[in-house]
VOBA-1610 file (N, C-alpha, C; in pm, whole numbers, padded with zeros to 5 digits, always signed):
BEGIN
Unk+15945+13108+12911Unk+16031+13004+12965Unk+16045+13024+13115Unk+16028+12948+13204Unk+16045+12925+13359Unk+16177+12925+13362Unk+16207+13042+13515Unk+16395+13032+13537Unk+16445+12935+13521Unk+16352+12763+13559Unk+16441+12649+13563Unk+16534+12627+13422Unk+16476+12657+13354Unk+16519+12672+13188Unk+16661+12685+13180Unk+16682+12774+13253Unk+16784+12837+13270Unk+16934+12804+13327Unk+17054+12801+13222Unk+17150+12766+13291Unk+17210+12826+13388Unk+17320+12744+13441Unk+17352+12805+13539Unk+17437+12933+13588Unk+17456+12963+13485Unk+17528+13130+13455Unk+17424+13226+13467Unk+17276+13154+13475Unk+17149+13234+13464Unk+17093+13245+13281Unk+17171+13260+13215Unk+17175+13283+13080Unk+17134+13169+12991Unk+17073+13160+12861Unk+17004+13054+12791Unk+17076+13005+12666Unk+17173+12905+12688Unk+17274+12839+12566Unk+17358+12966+12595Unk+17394+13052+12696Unk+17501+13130+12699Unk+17469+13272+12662Unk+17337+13321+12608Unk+17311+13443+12603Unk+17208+13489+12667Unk+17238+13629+12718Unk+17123+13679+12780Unk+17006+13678+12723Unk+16856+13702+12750Unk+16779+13699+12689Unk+16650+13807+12725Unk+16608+13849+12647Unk+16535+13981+12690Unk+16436+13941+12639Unk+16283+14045+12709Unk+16182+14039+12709Unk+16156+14153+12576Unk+16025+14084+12525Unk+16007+14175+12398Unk+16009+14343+12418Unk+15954+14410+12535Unk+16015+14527+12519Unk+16050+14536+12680Unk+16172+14549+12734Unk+16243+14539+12870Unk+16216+14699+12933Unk+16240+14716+13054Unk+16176+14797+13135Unk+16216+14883+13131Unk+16247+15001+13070Unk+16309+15139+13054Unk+16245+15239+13094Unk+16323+15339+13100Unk+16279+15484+13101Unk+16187+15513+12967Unk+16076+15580+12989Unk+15996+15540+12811Unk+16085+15699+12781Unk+16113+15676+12626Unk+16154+15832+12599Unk+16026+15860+12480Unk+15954+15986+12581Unk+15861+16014+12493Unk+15839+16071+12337Unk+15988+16144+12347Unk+16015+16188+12210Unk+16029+16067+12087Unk+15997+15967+12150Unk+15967+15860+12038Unk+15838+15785+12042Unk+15739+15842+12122Unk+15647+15801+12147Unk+15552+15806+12002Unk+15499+15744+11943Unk+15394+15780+11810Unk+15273+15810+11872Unk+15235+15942+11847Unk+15103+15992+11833Unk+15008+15973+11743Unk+14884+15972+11731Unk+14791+15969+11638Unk+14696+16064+11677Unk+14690+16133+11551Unk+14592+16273+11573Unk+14452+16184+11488Unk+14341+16282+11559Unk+14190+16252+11478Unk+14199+16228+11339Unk+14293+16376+11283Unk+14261+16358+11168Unk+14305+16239+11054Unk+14404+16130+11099Unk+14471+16067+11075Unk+14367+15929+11080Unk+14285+15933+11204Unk+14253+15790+11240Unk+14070+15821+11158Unk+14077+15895+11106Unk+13997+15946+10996Unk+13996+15947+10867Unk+14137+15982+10810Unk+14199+15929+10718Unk+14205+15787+10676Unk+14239+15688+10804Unk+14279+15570+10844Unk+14125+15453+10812Unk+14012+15529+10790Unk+13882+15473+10800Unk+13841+15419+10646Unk+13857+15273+10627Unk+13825+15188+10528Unk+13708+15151+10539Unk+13579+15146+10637Unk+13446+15072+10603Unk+13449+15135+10742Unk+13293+15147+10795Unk+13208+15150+10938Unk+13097+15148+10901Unk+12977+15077+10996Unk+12882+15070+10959Unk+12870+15061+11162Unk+12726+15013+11186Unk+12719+14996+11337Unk+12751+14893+11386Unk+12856+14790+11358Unk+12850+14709+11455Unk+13031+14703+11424Unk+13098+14744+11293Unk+13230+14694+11243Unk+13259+14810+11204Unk+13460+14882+11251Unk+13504+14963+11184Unk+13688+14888+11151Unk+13654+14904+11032Unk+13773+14927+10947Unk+13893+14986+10947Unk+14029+14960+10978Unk+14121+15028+10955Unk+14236+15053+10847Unk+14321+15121+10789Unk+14407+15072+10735Unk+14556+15136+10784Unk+14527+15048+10857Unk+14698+15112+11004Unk+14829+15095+10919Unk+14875+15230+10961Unk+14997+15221+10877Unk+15115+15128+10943Unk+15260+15122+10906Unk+15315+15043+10952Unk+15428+15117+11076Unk+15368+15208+11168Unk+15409+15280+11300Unk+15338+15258+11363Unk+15252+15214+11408Unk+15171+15251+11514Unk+15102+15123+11586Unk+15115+15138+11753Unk+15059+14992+11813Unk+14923+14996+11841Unk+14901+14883+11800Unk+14696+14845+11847Unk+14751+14889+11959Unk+14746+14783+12025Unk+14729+14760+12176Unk+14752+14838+12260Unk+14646+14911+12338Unk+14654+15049+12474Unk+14831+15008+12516Unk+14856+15163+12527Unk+14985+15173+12597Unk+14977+15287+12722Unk+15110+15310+12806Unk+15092+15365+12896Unk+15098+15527+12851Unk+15126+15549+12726Unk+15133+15679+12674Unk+14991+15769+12658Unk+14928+15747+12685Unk+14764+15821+12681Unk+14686+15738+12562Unk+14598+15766+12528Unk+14520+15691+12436Unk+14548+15724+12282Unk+14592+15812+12297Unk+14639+15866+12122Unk+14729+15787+12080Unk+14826+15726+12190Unk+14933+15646+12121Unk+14913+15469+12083Unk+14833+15434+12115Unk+14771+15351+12021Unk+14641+15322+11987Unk+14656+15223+11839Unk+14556+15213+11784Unk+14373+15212+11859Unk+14420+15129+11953Unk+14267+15068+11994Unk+14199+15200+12153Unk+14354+15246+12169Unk+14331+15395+12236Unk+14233+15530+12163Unk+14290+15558+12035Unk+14245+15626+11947Unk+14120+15601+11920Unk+14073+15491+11878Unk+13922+15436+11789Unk+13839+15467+11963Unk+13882+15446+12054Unk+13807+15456+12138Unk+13744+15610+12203Unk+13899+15699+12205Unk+13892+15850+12243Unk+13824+15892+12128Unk+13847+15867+11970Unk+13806+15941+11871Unk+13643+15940+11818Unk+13587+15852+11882Unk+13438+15777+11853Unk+13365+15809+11950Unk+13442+15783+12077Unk+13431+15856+12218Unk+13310+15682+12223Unk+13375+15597+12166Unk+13307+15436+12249Unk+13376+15440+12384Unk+13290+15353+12433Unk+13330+15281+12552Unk+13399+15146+12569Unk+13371+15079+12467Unk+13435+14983+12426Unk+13494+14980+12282Unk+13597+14934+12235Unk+13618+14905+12127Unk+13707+14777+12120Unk+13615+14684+12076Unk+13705+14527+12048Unk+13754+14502+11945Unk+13907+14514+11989Unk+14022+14474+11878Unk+14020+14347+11804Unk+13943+14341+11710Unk+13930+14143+11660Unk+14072+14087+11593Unk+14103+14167+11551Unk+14219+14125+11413Unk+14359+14255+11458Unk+14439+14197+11534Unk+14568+14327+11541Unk+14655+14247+11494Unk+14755+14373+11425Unk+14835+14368+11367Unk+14964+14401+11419Unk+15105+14348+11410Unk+15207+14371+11538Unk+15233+14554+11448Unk+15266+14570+11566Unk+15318+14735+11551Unk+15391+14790+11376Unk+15497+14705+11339Unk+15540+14738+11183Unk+15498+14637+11071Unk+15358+14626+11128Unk+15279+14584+10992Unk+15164+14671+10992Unk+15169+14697+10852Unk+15039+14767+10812Unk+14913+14669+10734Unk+14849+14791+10756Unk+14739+14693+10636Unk+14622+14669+10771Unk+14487+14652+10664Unk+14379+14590+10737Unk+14348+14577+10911Unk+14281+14662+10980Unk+14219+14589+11120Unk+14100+14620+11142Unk+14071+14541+11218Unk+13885+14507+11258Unk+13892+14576+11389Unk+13792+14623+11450Unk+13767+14684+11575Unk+13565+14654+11556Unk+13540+14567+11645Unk+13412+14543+11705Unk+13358+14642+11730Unk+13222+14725+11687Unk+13198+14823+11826Unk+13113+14799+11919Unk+13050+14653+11858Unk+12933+14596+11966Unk+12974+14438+12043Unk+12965+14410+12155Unk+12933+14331+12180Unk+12877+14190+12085Unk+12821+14199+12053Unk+12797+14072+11923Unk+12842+14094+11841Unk+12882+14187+11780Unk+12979+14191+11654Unk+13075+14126+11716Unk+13151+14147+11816Unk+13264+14077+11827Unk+13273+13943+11886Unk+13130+13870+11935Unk+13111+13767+11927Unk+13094+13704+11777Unk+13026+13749+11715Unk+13004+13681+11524Unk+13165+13651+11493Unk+13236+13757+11477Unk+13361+13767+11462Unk+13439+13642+11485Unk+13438+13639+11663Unk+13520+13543+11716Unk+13444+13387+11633Unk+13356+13363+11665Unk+13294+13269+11566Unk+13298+13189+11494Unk+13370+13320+11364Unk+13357+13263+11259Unk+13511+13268+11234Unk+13598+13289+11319Unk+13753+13239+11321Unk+13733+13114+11365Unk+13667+13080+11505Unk+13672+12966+11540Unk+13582+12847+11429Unk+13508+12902+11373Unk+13452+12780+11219Unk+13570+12818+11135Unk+13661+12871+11111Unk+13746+12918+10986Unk+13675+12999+10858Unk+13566+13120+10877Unk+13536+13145+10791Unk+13583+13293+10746Unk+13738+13302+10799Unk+13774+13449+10809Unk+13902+13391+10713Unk+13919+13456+10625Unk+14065+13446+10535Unk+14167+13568+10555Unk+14294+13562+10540Unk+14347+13671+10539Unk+14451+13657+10482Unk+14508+13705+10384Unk+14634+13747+10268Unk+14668+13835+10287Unk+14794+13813+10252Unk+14916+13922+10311Unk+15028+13947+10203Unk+15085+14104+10169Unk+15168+14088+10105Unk+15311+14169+10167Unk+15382+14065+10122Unk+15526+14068+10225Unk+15647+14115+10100Unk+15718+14204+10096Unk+15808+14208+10009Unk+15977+14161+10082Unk+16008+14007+10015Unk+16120+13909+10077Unk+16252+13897+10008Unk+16360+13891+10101Unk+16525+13913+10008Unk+16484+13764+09989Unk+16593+13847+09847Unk+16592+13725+09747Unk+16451+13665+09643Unk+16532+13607+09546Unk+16363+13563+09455Unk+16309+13420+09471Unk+16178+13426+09521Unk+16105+13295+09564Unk+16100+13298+09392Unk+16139+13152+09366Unk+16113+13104+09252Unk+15965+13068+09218Unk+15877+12998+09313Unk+15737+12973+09264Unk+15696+12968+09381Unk+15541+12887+09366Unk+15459+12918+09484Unk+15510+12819+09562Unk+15483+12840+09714Unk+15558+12684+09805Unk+15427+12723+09944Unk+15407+12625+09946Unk+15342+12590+10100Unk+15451+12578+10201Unk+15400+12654+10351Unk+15505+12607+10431Unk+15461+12585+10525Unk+15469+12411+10544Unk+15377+12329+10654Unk+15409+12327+10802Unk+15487+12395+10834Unk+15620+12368+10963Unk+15513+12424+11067Unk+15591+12358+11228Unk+15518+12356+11343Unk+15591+12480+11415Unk+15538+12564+11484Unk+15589+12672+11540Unk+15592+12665+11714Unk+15748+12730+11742Unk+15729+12702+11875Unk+15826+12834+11971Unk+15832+12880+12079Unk+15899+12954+12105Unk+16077+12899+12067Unk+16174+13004+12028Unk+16275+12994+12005Unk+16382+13048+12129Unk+16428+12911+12222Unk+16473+12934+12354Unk+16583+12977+12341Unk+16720+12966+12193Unk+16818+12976+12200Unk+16844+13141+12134Unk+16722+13215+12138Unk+16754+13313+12079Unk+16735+13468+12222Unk+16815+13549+12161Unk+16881+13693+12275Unk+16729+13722+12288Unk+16624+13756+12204Unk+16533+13807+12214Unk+16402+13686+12246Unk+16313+13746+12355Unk+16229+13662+12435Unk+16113+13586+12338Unk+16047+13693+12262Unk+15926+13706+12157Unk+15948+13589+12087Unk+16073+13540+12025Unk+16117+13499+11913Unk+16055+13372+11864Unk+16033+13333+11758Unk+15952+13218+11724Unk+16046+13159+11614Unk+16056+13006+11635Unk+16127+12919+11520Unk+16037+12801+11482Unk+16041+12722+11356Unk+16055+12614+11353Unk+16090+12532+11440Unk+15978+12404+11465Unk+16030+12273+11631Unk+15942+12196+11571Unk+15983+12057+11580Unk+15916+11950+11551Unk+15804+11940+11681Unk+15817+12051+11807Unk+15713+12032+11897Unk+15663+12119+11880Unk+15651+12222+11821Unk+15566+12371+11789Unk+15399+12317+11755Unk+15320+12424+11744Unk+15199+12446+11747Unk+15193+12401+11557Unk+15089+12354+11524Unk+15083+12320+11365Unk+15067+12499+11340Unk+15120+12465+11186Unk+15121+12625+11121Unk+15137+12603+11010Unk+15041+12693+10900Unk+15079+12628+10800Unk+15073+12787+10685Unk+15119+12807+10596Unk+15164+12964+10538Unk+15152+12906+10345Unk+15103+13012+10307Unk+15110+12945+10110Unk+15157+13104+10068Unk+15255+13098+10043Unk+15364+13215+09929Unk+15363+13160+09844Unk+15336+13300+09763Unk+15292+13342+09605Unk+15358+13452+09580Unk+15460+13411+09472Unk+15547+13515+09455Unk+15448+13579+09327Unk+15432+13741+09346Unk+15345+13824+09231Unk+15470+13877+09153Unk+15591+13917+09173Unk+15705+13985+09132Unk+15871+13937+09190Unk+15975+13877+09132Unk+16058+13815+09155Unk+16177+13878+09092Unk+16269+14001+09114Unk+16362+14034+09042Unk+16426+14184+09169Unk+16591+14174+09026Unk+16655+14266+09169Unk+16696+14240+09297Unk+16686+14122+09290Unk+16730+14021+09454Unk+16617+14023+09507Unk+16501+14084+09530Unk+16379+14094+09583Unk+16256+14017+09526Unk+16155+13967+09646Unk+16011+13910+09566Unk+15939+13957+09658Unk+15818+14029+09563Unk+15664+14073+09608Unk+15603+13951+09630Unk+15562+13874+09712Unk+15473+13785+09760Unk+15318+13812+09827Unk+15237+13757+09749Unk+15100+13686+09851Unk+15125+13607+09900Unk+15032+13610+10065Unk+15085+13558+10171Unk+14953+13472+10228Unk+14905+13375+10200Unk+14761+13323+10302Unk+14791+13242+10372Unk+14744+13260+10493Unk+14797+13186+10613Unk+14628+13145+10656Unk+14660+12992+10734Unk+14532+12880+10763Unk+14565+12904+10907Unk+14692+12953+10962Unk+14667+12911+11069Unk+14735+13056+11149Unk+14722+13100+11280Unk+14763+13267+11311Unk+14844+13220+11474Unk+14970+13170+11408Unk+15076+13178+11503Unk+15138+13267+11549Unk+15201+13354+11614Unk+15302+13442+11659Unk+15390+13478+11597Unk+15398+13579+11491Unk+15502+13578+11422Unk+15475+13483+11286Unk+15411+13452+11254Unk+15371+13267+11140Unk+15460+13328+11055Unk+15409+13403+11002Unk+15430+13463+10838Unk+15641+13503+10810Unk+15669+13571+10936Unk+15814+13621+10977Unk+15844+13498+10988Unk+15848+13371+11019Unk+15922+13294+11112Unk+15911+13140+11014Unk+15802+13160+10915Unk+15825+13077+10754Unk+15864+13086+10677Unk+15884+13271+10658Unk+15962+13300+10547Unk+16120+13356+10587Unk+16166+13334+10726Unk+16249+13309+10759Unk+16360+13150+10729Unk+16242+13012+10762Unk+16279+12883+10739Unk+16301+12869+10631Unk+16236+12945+10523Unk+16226+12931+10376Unk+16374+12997+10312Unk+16429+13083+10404Unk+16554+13155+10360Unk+16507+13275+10259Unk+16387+13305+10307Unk+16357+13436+10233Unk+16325+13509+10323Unk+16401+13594+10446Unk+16326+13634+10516Unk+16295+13751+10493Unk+16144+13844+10573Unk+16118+13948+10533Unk+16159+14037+10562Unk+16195+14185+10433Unk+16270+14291+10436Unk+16250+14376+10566Unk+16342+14437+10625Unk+16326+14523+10720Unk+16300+14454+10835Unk+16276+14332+10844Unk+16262+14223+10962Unk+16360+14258+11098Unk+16348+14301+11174Unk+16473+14334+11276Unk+16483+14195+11362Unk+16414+14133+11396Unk+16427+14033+11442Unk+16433+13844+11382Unk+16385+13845+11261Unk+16395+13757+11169Unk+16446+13763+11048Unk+16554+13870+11079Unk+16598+13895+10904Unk+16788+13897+10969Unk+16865+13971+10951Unk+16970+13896+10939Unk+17034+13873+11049Unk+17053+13961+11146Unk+17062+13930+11296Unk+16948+13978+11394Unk+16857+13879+11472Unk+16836+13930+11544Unk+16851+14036+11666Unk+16935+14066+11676Unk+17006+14147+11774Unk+17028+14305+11722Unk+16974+14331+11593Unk+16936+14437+11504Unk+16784+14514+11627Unk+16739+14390+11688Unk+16621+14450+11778Unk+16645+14516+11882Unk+16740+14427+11941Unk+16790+14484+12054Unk+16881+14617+12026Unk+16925+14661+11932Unk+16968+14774+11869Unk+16904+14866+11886Unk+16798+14843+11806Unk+16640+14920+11773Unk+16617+14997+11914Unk+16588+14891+11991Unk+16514+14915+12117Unk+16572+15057+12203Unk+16718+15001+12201Unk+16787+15055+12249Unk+16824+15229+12211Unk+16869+15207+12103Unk+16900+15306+12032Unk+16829+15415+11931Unk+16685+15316+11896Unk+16639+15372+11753Unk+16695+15328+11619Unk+16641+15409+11549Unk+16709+15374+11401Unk+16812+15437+11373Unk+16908+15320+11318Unk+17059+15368+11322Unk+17070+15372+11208Unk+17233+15421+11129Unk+17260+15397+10992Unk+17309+15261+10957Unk+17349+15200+11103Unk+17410+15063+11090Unk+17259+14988+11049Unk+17179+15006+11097Unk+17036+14934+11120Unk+16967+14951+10974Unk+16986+15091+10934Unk+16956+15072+10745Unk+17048+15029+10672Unk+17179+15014+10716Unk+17252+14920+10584Unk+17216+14801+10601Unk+17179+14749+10696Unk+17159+14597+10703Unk+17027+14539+10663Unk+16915+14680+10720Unk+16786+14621+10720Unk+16680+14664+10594Unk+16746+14767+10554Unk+16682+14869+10421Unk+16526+14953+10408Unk+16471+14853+10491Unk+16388+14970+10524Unk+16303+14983+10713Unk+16273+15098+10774Unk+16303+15101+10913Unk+16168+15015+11006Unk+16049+14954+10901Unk+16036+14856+10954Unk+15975+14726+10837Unk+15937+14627+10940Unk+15937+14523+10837Unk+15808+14501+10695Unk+15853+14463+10624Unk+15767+14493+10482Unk+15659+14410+10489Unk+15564+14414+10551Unk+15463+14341+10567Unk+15330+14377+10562Unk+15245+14374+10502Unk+15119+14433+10497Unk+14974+14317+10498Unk+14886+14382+10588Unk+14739+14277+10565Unk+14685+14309+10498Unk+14654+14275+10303Unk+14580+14306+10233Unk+14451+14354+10236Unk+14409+14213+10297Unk+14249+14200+10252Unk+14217+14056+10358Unk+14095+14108+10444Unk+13981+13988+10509Unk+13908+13963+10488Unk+13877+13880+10457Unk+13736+13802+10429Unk+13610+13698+10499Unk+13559+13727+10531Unk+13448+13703+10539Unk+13365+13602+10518Unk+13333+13431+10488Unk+13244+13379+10442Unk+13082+13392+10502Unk+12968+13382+10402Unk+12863+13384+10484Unk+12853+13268+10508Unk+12654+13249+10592Unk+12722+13100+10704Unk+12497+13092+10649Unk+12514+12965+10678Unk+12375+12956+10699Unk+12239+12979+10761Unk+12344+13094+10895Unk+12218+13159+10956Unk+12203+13288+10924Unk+12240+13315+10764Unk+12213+13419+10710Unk+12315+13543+10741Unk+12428+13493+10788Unk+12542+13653+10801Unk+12581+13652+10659Unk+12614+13758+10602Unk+12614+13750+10457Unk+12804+13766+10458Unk+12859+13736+10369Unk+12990+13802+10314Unk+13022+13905+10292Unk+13175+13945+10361Unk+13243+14067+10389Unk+13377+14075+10321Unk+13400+14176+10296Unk+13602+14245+10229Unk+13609+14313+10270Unk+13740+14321+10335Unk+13780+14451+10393Unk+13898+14430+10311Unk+13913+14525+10229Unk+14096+14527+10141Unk+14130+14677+10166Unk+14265+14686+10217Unk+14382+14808+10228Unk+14466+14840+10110Unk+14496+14906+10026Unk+14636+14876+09943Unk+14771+14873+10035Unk+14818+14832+09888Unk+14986+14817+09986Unk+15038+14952+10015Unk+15114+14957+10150Unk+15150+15129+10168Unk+15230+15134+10101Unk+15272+15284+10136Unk+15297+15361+10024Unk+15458+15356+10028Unk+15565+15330+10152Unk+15681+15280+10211Unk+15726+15180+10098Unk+15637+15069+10141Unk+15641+14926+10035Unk+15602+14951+09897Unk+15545+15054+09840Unk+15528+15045+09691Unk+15642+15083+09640Unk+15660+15212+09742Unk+15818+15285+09676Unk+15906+15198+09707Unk+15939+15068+09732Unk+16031+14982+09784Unk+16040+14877+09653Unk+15918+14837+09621Unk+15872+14766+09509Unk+15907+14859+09369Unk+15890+14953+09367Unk+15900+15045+09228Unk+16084+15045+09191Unk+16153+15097+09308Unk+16257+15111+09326Unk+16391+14992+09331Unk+16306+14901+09396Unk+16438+14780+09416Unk+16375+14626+09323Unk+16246+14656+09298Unk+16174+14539+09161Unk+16172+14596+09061Unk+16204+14717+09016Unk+16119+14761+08930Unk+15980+14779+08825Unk+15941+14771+08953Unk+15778+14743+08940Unk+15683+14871+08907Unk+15604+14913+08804Unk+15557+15001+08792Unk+15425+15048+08878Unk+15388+15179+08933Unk+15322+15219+09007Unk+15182+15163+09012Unk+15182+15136+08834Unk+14992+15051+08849Unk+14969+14990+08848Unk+15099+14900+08921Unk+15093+14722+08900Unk+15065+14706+09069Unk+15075+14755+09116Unk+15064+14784+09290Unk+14941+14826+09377
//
C-alpha cells in the first residue's frame, strides 16, 4: 500500500500496520539451523536435473541473512556445493510438506512451463477448527487486506486476483477436520485466507486464525503460553502432500513427488480426531 493510503494519523482504519517481518535486532538464539545431516534426511527424489524435499514445518526456503544453513534454498546449495539452486515450488516457513529445487537451468525452465500450461497439481492437507461438513469449492477473489495490523495479510475483495481452493474433508470430529486441499490457482496465502472465509480457519494459523495480532506476538516475543492456549499448536497445520506432474506431447513424461503428513500434525490428528496412526 502507498503512504497515500494512509490516514491522517499516519495509521490504516486507525491501526498501525507492520511489515511481514519489521526491522529488528535478529536474535540469533532463534535463528533455525539446518545441519547436512538433516537436509539428507529431508531428500524425497533427485535425479540430475530435480531434487525433492520434504521440509519440515520450521524452516525458511528463501536465503536469509543468517548464513546459508539457515535456509532452505541456502542449504541445498552449501550441501550439494551447486552454484545454483532454483527454488520452483516454496513453501511459507510453517508449512511443511513437498519442495522442488531445479538444479539445471532447463529443468527450471520445463518447470516454469508447465505451471504456466497448468500441468502441475498440488494437494494439500490442512488440519481446520471445527468440522467441514462436506466437500465445498471456494471460488472467492483474493486481495491484499488494508484494514488489517499485519502488512502480508490477505482477504476476500470483490477486486482481488481470481482464486479458487476445493476442501475435502478426509476426517471430521472432536471440533476438528483433516482436509484435502487442491488449489487451481497459487495466491498468497490462498489456502489460509479460504479457509479462513469459510470459518474454518487453519489450526495454529497466527495470522488467520483467531486474532491476527497472535503474529505480532510471535514476532515479538516467540512462543508464548498465551499463544498455545489460543493457537494449539506453534505453527500452522498445513502440509504439501503431493505434486504432480502431467506429461505433455513433446514427450516429458509424468512425475509425483508425495511427502507424508508430519509427524506434529499426525500427533495432532491421533490426539484431538482420534484418528488412528495407519489412517495417516
Amino acid at each position: 500500500m502507498s503512504d497515500a493510503a494512509a490516514g491522517d494519523d499516519g495509521t490504516y482504519g486507525g491501526r498501525l500496520r507492520v511489515c511481514a517481518w519489521p526491522r529488528r535486532e535478529q536474535d540469533i538464539s532463534r535463528v533455525r539451523l539446518i545441519s547436512a545431516e538433516e537436509l539428507r534426511a529431508w531428500t524425497l527424489a533427485e535425479d540430475e536435473e530435480v531434487l525433492a524435499l520434504h521440509k519440515p514445518g520450521d524452516v525458511v526456503c528463501h536465503p536469509s541473512k543468517a548464513g546459508p544453513w539457515s535456509s532452505l534454498a541456502g542449504a541445498v546449495k552449501a550441501g550439494l556445493g551447486l552454484e545454483k539452486a532454483h527454488l520452483v515450488f516454496r513453501l511459507d516457513r510453517e508449512t511443511s510438506g513437498v519442495v522442488l529445487f531445479a538444479k539445471t537451468e532447463r529443468a527450471a525452465s520445463r518447470l516454469q512451463r508447465a505451471m504456466q500450461d497448468r500441468r502441475i497439481r498440488k494437494t494439500y492437507l490442512a488440519v481446520l477448527v471445527g468440522e467441514l461438513p462436506a466437500e465445498v469449492t471456494v471460488d472467492q477473489p483474493l486481495g491484499d487486506d488494508e484494514a488489517s495490523p499485519v502488512f502480508v495479510m490477505t482477504r476476500v475483495r470483490p477486486d482481488g486476483r481470481a482464486a479458487r481452493s476445493h476442501f475435502r474433508p478426509l476426517a471430521a470430529r472432536g471440533g476438528f477436520t483433516l482436509a484435502e486441499v487442491r488449489i487451481e490457482t497459487g495466491r498468497k496465502h490462498q489456502i489460509r485466507a479460504h479457509a479462513q472465509w469459510l470459518g474454518h480457519p487453519v489450526v495454529g494459523d497466527k495470522i488467520y486464525g483467531p486474532d491476527a495480532r497472535c503474529y505480532l506476538e510471535f514476532i515479538d516475543h516467540g512462543w508464548t503460553p498465551s499463544l498455545a492456549e489460543r493457537l494449539l499448536l506453534p505453527r500452522q497445520a498445513l502440509h504439501c502432500a503431493r505434486i504432480e506432474l502431467e506429461g505433455n506431447a513433446a514427450g516429458l513424461g509424468a512425475q509425483r513427488w508425495e511427502a507424508p503428513l508430519a509427524e506434529d500434525l499426525r500427533r495432532f490428528c491421533v490426539e484431538r480426531l482420534g484418528m488412528q496412526p495407519e489412517d495417516l
